[in-house]
C-alpha positions as CSV (number, residue, x, y, z in Angstrom):
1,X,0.0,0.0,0.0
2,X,1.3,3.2,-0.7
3,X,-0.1,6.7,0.5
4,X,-0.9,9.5,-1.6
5,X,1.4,12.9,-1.8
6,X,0.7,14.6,1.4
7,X,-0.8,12.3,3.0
8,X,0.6,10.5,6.9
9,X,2.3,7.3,6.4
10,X,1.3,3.9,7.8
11,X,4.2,1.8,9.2
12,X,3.0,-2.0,10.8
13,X,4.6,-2.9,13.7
14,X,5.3,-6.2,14.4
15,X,7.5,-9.0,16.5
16,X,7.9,-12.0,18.9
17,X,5.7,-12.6,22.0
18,X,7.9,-10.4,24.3
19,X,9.8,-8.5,22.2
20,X,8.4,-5.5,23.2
21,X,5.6,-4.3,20.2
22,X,3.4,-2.7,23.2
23,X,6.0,-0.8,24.7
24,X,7.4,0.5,20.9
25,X,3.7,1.2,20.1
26,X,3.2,3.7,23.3
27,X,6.8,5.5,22.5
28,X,5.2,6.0,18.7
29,X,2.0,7.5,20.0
30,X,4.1,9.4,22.9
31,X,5.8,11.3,20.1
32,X,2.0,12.7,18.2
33,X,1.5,9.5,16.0
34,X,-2.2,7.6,15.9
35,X,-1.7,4.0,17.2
36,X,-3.9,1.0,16.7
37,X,-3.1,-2.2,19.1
38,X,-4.5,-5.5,17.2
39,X,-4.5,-7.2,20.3
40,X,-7.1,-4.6,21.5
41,X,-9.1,-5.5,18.4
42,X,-8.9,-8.9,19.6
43,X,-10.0,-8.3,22.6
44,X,-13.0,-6.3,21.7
45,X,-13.9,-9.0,19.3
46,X,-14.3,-12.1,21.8
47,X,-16.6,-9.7,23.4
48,X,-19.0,-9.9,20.1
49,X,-21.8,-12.0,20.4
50,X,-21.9,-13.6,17.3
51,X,-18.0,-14.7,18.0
52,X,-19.0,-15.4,21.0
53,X,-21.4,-17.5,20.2
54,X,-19.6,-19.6,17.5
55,X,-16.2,-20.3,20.2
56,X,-18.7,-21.7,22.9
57,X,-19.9,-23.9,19.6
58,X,-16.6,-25.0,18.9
59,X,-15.0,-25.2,21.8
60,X,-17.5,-25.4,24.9
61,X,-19.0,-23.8,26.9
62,X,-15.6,-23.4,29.5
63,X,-14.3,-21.0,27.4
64,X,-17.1,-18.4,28.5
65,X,-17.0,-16.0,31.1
66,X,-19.7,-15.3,33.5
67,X,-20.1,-12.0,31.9
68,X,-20.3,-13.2,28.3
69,X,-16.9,-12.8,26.9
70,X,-14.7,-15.2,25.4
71,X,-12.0,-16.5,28.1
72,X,-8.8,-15.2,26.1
73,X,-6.1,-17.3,28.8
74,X,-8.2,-20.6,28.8
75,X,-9.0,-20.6,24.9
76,X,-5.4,-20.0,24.3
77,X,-4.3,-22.8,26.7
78,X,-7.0,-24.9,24.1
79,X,-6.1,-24.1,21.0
80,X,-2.1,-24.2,20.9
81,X,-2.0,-28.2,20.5
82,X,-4.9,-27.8,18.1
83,X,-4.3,-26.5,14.5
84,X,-7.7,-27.0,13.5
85,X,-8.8,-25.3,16.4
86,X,-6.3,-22.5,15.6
87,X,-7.4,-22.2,11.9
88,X,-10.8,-22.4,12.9
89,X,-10.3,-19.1,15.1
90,X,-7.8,-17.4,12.5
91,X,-10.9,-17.5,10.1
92,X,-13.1,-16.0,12.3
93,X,-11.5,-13.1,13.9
94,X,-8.8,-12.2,11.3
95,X,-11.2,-10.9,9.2
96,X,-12.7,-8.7,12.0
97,X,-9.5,-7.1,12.3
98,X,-8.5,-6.1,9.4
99,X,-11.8,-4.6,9.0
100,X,-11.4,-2.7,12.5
101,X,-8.2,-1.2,10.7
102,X,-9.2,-0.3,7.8
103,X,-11.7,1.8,9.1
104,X,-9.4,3.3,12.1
105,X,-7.3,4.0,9.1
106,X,-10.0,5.8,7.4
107,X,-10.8,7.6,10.7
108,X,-7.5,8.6,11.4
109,X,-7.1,10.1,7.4
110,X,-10.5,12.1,7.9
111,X,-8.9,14.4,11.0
112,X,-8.2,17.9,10.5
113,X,-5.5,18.4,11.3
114,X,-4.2,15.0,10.5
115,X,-1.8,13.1,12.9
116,X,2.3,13.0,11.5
117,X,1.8,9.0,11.2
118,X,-0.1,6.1,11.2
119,X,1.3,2.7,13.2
120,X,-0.9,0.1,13.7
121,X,0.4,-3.1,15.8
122,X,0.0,-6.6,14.1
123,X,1.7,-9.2,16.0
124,X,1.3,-12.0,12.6
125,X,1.4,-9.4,10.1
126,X,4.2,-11.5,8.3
127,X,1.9,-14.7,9.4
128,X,-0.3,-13.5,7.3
129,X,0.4,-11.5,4.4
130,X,-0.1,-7.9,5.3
131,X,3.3,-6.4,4.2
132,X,2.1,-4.6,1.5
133,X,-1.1,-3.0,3.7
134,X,1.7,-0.9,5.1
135,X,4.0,1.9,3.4
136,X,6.9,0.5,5.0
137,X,7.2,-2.7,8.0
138,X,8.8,-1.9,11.3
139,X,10.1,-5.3,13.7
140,X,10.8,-5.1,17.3
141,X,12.9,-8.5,18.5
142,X,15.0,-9.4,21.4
143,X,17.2,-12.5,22.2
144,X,15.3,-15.6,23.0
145,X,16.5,-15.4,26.4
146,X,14.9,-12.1,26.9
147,X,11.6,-13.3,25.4
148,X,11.4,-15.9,27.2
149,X,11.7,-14.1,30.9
150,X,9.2,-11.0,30.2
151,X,6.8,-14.0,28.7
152,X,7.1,-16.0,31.4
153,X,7.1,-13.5,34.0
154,X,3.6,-12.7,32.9
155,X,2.7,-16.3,33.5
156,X,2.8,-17.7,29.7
157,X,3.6,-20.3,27.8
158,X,6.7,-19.3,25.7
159,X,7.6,-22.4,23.9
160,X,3.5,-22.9,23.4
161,X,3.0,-18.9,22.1
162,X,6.2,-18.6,19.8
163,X,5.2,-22.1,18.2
164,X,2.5,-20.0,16.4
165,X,5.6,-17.4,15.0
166,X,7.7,-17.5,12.1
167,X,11.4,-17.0,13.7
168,X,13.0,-13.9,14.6
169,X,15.3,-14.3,12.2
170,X,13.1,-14.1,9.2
171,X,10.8,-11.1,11.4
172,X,14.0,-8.8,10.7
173,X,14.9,-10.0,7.4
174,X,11.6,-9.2,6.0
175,X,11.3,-5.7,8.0
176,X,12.5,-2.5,6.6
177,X,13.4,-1.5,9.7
178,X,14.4,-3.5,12.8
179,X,15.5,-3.1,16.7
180,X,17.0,-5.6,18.9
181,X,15.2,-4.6,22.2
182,X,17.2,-5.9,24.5
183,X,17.9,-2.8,26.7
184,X,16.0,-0.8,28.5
185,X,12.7,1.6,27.8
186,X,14.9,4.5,27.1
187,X,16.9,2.9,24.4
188,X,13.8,2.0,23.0
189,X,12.1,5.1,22.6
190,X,14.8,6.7,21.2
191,X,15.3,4.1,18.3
192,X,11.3,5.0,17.6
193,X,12.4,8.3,17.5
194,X,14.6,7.7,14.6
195,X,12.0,5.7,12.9
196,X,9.7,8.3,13.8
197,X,11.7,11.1,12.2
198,X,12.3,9.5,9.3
199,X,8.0,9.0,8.1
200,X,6.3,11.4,9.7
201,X,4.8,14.5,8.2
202,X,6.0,17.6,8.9
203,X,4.3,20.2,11.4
């Protein structure tokens, strides 16, 4: 995809469970750009009744919450042994998403003024084809090691969650622009900075 003269760019975002996408994401929307999390898409979308509705079909009833939503830590517990089950969920919300962005995109291209940059956070964007939805492709990684202790100090599976990933390796090879966040928060922000800089409109 490629923006008209004049108009913000769109970068995606992407990376490994615990590379650090969220904390990149904040630092490009600290710094005036409009930010879309896809895991806050998801979210709102196992709150929808009609996905609601066709998980509990597929999967039970135990993946319900007294309140109606889809139970996000229990279904994931259920589908990372199962493909089908996997596939089955990958055609039912994907679509959802990328209908959620294109219209934030469309609302975010309607402003006046307009923000300096789009960035929109897709954890499988290279799972699943969307490099050319974006004018350019930005990866946040860290070593394995590093991964694996901000995963697991959240209480996650690591070896279960990055089973679902392409490797690092080929995360960065396909970016155009890539970080190794293995430092802190500051170092972080100031490599979005750069990246910043270098797409954004002028004021």
């Amino acid at each position: 995809m490629c923006t008209h003269s004049g108009e913000p760019r769109v970068l995606g975002l992407t990376g490994g469970i615990g590379s650090g996408k969220s904390a990149a994401l904040e630092a490009f929307s600290r710094l005036g750009a409009a930010v879309l999390s896809s895991d806050a898409v998801v979210h709102d979308c196992y709150s929808d009744p009609e996905v609601v509705r066709r998980v509990r079909e597929r999967f039970g009833d135990d993946v319900v919450t007294a309140d109606g939503s889809v139970d996000r830590a229990r279904l994931g517990g259920r589908i990372f042994g199962d493909h089908e089950g996997r596939r089955f969920l990958e055609g039912l919300i994907h679509p959802r998403v990328q209908h959620a962005r294109e219209r934030w995109r469309e609302r975010e291209l309607a402003r006046d003024p307009r923000p300096p940059l789009l960035v929109c956070e897709v954890p499988l964007l290279f799972e699943v084809g969307l490099e050319d939805h974006f004018d350019a492709v930005v990866t946040v990684t860290a070593s394995d090691a590093v991964r694996r202790r901000r995963v697991e100090e959240r209480g996650q599976d690591f070896d279960a969650r990055r089973g679902t990933q392409i490797d690092e390796d080929a995360k960065v090879a396909r970016a155009d622009h890539a970080y190794v966040n293995d430092g802190d928060l500051d170092e972080l922000a100031a490599w979005v900075r750069t990246v910043f800089d270098r797409y954004a409109l002028a004021a």
